[in-house]
C-alpha positions in Angstrom: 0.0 0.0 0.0 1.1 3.5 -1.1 2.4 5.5 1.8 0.1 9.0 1.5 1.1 12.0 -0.4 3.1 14.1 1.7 4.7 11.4 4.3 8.0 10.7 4.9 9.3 7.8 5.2 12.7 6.0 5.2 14.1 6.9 1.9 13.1 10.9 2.3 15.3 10.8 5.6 18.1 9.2 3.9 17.9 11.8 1.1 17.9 14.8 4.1 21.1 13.1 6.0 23.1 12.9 2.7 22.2 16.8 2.7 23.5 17.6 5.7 26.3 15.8 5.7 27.3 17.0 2.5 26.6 20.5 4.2 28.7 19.8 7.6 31.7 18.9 5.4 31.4 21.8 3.5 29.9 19.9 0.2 27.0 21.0 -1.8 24.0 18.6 -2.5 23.0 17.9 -5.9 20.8 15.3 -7.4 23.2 13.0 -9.1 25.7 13.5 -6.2 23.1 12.3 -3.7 21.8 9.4 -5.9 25.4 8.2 -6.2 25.6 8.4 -2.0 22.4 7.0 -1.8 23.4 3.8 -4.0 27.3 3.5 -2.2 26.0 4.2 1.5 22.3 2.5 1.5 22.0 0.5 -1.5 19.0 1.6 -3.0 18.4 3.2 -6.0 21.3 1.4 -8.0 19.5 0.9 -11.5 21.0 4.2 -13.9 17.1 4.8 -14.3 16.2 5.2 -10.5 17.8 8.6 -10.4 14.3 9.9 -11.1 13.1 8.7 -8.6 15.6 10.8 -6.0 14.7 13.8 -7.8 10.3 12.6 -7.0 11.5 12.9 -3.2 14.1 15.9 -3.7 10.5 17.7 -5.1 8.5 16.7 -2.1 11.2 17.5 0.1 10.8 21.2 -1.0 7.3 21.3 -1.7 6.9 20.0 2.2 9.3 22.8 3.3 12.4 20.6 4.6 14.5 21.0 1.9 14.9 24.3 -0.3 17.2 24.5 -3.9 19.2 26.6 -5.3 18.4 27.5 -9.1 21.1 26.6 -11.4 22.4 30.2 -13.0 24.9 30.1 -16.2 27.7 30.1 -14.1 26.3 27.2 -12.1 24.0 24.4 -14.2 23.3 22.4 -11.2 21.1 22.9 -8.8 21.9 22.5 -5.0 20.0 21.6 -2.3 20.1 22.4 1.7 18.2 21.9 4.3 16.0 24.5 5.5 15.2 25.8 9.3 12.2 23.3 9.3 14.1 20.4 7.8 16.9 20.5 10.5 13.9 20.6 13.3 13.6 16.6 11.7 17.3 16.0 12.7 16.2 13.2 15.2 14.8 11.3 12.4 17.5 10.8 10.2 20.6 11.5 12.8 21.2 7.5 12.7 21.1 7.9 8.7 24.0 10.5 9.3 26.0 7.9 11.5 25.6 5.3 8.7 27.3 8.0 6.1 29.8 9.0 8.4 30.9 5.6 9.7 31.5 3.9 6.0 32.8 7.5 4.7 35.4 6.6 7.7 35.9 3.0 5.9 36.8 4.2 2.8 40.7 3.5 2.2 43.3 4.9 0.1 44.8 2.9 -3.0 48.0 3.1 -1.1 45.9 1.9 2.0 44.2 -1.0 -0.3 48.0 -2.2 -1.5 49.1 -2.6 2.2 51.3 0.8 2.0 51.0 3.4 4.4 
């Protein structure tokens, strides 16, 4: 069954933590950048054709207030997400989303690292 228009659920959260800790390590948040941490942190989304589906929840991320974006200008052709004053308020929802990010971010290793140097 459908969750109802407006909700949000798991996915939405994990789409909120990949903005903020994009934001807290001085990133910006675009679609295809959060897709691609969406598929390497969480494993969903990893078909080339689901990246529609991040920009559905990006929408009703803004449309619901939580999230606000940046228009793309000719000097900049993406447009960036953050979170807004309302979406932080939610923090307690997707903090453990946050700690999944930060802890394999942490994992990742060097190719010197991955050869046994260093």
């Amino acid at each position: 069954m459908p969750k109802p228009k407006g909700t949000c659920g798991a996915t939405k959260m994990k789409v909120m933590a990949v903005i903020t800790h994009n934001h807290e390590s001085g990133q910006e948040s675009y679609g295809y950048d959060i897709w691609q941490q969406l598929k390497s942190h969480f494993y969903v989304y990893m078909n080339d054709n689901d990246i529609r589906n991040v920009y559905h929840h990006l929408n009703d991320l803004c449309g619901l207030g939580y999230i606000i974006k940046a228009d793309e200008t000719e000097e900049c052709p993406k447009c960036y997400y953050d979170l807004t004053p309302q979406g932080r308020e939610l923090r307690h929802r997707f903090e453990g989303f946050i700690d999944i990010i930060k802890s394999k971010t942490d994992q990742v290793l060097t190719p010197s690292q991955m050869r046994g140097v260093g």
